[in-house]
N, C-alpha and C positions, 0 to 999 in steps of 0.2 A: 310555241305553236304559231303564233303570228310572225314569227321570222318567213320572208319571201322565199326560200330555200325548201323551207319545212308547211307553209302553209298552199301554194301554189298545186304541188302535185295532190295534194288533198281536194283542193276544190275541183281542178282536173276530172279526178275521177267521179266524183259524185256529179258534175254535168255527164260526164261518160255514161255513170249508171243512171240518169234519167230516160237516155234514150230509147230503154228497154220497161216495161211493166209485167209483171208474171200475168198481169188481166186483159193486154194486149191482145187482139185490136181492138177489143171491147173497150178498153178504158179512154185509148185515144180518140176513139168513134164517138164516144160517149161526152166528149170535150168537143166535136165537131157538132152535135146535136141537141140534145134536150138538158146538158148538161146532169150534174149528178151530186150528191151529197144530200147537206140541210139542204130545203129549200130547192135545189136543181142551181144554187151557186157556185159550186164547184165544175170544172168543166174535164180536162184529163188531170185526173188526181184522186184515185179510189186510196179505198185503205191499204190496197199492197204498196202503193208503191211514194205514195205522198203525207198521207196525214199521219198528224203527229198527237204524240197523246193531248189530252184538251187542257192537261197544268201547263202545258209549254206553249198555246199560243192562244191569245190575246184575242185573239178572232175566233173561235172557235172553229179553224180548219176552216173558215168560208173567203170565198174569193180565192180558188189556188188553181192554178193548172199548168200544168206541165208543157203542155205546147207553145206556151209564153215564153218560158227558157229557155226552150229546145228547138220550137218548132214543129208542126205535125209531117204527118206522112203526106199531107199535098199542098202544104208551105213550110215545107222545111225552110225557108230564108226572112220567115218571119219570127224566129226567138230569137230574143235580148243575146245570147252567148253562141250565134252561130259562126263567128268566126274563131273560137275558141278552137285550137288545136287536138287531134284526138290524142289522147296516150297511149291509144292500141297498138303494140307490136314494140312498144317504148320499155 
């Protein structure tokens, strides 16, 4: 799985599938504003589409958001992985 070949189009798509949340625009909004989770620490990262059960992270799912990786809808050129390549139509 860590071979470049095999591990590459996997991460591909999971920035791909960030850019979309079934809670959308609620959730991105929600990352834009009063933020949301514990505490109002999370910011775009509801349960559909970000958090992960609480045996798997160490943080308890606080401090996540999705517009950090991706970007929102009025700074898309502000996430970490926006010059990453789509694999749509690939």
């Amino acid at each position: 799985m860590g071979k470049p070949a095999t591990l590459e189009p996997v991460l591909l798509r999971a920035l791909e599938n960030a850019f979309w949340c079934s809670a959308d625009p609620v959730c991105m909004e929600m990352g834009n504003g009063q933020g949301q989770g514990p505490c109002s620490c999370n910011l775009a990262a509801c349960h559909n589409c970000a958090l992960l059960p609480e045996t798997s992270c160490e943080r308890f799912n606080s401090f996540l958001d999705r517009g950090m990786v991706i970007g929102d809808w009025t700074h898309n050129g502000l996430g970490f992985f926006e010059d990453v390549p789509s694999t749509k139509g690939a």
